[in-house]
C-alpha positions as CSV (number, residue, x, y, z in Angstrom):
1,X,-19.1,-13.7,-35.5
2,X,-15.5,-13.0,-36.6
3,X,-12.9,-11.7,-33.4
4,X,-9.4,-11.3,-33.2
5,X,-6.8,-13.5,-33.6
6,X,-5.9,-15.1,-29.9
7,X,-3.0,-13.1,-28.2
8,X,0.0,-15.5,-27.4
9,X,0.4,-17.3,-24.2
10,X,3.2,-14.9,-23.1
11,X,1.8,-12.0,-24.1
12,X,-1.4,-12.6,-21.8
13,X,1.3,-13.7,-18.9
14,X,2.6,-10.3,-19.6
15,X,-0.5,-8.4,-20.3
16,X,-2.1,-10.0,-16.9
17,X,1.5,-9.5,-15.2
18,X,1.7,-5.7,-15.5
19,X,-1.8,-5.2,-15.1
20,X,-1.8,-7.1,-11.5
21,X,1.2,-4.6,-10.8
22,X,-0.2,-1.5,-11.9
23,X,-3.7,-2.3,-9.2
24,X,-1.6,-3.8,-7.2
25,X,0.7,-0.3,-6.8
26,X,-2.3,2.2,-6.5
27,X,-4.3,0.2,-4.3
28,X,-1.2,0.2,-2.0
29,X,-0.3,4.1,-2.7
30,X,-4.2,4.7,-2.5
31,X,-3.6,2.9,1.6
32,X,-0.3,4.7,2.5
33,X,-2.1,8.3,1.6
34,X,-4.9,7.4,3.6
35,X,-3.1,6.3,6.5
36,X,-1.1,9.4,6.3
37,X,-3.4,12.0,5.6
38,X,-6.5,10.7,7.2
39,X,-8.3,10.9,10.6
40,X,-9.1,7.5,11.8
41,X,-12.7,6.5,11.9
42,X,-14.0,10.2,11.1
43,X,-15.8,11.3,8.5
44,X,-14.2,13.6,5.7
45,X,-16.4,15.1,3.4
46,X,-14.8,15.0,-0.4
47,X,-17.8,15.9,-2.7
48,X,-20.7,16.3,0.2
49,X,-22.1,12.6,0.8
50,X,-21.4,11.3,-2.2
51,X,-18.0,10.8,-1.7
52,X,-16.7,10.1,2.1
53,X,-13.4,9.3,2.9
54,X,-13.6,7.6,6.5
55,X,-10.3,5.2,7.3
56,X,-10.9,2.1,9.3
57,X,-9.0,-1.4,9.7
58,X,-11.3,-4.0,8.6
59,X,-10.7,-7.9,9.7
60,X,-13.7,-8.8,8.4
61,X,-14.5,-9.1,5.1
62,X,-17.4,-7.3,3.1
63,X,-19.3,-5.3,5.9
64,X,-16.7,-6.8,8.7
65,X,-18.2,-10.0,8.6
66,X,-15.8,-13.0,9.8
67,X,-14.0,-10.3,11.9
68,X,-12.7,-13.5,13.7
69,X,-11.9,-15.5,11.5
70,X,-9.5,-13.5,9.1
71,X,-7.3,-15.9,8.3
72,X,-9.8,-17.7,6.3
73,X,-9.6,-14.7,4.3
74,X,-5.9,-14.8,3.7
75,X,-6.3,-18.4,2.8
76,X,-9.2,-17.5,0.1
77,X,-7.2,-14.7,-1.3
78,X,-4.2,-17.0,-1.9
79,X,-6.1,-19.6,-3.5
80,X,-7.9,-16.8,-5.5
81,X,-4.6,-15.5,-6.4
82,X,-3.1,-19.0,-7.2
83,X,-6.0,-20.0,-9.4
84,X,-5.7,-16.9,-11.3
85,X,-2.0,-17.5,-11.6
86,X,-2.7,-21.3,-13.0
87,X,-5.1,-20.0,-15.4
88,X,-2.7,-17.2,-16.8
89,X,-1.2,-20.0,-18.0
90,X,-3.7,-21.1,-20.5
91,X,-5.1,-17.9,-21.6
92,X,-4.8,-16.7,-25.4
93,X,-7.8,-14.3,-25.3
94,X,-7.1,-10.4,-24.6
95,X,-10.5,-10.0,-22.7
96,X,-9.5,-12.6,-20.0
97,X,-6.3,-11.6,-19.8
98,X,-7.3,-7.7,-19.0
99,X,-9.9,-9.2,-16.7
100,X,-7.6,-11.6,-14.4
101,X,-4.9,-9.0,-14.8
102,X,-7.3,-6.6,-13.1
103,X,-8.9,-8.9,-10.9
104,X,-5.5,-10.5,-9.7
105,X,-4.4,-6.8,-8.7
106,X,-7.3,-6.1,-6.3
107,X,-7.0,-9.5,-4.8
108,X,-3.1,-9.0,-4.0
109,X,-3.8,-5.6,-2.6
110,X,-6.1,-6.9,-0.3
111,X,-3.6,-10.1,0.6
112,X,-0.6,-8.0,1.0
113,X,-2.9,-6.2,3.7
114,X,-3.6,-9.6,5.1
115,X,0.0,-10.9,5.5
116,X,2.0,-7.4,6.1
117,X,-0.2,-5.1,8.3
118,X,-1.2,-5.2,12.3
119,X,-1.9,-7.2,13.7
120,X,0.2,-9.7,12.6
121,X,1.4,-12.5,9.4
122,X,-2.0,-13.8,7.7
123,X,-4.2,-11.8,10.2
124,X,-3.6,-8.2,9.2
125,X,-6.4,-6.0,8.8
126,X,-7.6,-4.5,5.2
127,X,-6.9,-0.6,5.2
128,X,-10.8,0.9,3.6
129,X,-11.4,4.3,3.3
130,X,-13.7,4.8,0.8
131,X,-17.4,5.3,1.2
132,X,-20.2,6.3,-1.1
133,X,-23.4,6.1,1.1
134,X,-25.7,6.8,-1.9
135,X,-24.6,3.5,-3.8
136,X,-24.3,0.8,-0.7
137,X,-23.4,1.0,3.1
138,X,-20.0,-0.2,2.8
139,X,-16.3,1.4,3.0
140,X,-14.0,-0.5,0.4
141,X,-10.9,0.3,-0.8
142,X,-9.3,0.5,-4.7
143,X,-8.2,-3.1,-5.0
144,X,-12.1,-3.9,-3.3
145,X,-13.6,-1.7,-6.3
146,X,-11.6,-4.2,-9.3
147,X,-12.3,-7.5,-7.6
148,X,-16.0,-6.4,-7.5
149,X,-15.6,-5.0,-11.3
150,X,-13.5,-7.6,-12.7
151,X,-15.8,-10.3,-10.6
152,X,-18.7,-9.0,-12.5
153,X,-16.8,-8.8,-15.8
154,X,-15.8,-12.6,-15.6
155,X,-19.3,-13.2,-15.2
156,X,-19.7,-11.1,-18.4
157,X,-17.3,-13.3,-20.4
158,X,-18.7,-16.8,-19.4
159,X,-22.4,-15.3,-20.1
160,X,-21.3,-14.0,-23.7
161,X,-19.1,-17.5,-23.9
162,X,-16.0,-15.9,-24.4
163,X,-13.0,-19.0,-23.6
164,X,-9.9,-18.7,-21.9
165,X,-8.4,-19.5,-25.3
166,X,-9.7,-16.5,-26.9
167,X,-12.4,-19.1,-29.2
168,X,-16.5,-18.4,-28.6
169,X,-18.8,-21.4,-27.3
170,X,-21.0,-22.3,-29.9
171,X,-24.3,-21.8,-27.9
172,X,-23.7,-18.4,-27.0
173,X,-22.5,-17.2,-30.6
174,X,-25.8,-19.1,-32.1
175,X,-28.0,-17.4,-29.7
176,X,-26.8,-14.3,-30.5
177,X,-26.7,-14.9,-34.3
178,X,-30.4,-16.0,-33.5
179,X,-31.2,-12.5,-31.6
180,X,-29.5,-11.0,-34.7
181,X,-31.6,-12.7,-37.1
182,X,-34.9,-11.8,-35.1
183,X,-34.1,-7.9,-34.9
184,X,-31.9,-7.3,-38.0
185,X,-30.1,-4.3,-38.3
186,X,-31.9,-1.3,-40.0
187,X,-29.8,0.5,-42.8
188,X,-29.3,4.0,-42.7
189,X,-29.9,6.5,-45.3
């Protein structure tokens, strides 16, 4: 299987760079409007139950679990955040580096929450407002929906053996050359 060329190392930086921005400023804009505009901890109806817009302070993390212990979360998210930062460093392939641009966004929205909101440095509480009963019982926030996304998608790359460097591993290219080869494309008329 043939792919693109590998991107350069500063073009990922930059490509992961304005990406973390980008999440990083609508997850934050996304937090002041709901602050602003909505009730605390009462249900607003946007599109029946499907969409409920309900604004709560989580110390917790998913579900407010750990409540007391959030600074373990702001150390998690740092490391996260560092890792990510390390790897930008090595990547050359255009998939990672929309990924972990992506992924690094929602995990500095939820950090910045950590370090700069009540109740104090490193134990500030996570602003959600979003709920969707129908899919889970959970409120989340943007940056929560693209570290979930992205966190799925990086499982996506190593799966499909997609490397930081933008090159395939050889196991997961012959497997799917083998799947190929087993259910070969049918021409059309």
């Amino acid at each position: 299987m043939t792919g693109r060329a590998p991107i350069s190392k500063a073009a990922a930086g930059i490509t992961i760079a304005i990406l973390a921005v980008l999440v990083l400023a609508a997850d934050q804009l996304a937090k002041f409007w709901a602050i602003h505009n909505l009730p605390p901890e009462e249900p607003v109806h946007i599109i029946g139950d499907f969409l409920i817009f309900f604004l709560i302070r989580n110390s917790g993390a998913a579900f407010s679990m750990g409540a007391g212990v959030t600074w373990i979360f702001t150390i998690a998210l740092t490391v996260v955040a560092a890792v990510i930062i390390v790897l930008a460093l090595r990547i050359r392939s255009r998939a990672w580096a929309i990924v972990l641009g992506l992924l690094l966004g929602g995990v500095l929205g939820n950090l910045s929450d950590r370090l700069f909101r009540e109740p104090g440095f490193g134990v500030g509480h996570v602003v959600d407002f979003i709920s969707t009963p129908w899919m889970m019982p959970a409120i989340y926030n943007v940056a929560d929906m693209f570290i979930v996304t992205m966190m799925i998608s990086v499982a996506i790359l190593i799966v499909i053996g997609l490397r930081l460097d933008g090159t395939r591993d050889r196991r997961a290219a012959q497997s799917e050359d083998d799947e190929d080869a087993e259910h070969p494309a049918v021409p059309k008329d």
